[in-house]
N, C-alpha and C positions, 0 to 999 in steps of 0.2 A: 822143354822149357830151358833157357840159357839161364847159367849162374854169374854168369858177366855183369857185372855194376857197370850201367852205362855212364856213371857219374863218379866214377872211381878218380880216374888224373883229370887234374884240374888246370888251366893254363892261363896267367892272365899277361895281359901287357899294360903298362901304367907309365904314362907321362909325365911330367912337371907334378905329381902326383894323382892325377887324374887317372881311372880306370877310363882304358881308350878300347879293349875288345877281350874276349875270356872267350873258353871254349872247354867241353868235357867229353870225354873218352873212358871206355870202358876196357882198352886194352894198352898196358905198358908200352908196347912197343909203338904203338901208335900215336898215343903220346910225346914220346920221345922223338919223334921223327917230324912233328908239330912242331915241337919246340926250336929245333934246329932249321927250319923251314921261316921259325916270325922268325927268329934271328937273322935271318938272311934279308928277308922283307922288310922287317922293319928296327934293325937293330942302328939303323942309322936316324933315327928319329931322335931331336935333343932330348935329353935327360930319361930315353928310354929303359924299360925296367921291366926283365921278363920271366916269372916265375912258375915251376912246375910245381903240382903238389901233389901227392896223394892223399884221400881221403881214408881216414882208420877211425876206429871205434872213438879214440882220445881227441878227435879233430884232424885235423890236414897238419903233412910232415912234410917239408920241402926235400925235392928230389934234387933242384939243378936250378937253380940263378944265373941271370946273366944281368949286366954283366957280373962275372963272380963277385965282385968287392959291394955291389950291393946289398 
């Protein structure tokens, strides 16, 4: 049996404020590799907004923004 949180990183992407697509990974690295992947895809969408999180006992901690100043 795996101890892997399949719902561990969290990823979402959010427009004009509108949730547009999210997505969950149970491995950092692949999370990370997500993230840098919408950005490519979709980092040219107006007022786009794309956030990592990880999931902890306290709630979700942001890993990595984009873009940063968001």
């Amino acid at each position: 049996m795996s101890d892997v949180d399949n719902e561990r990183f969290h990823l979402i992407l959010t427009a004009g404020g509108r949730a547009m697509m999210h997505g969950w990974w149970g491995k950092q690295p692949t999370a990370e590799h997500q993230y840098l992947s919408w950005i490519g895809s979709w980092g040219s969408i107006d007022g786009a907004r794309i956030v990592l999180t990880e999931r902890a006992d306290e709630g979700e901690r942001v890993l990595a923004r984009w873009p940063e100043s968001s």
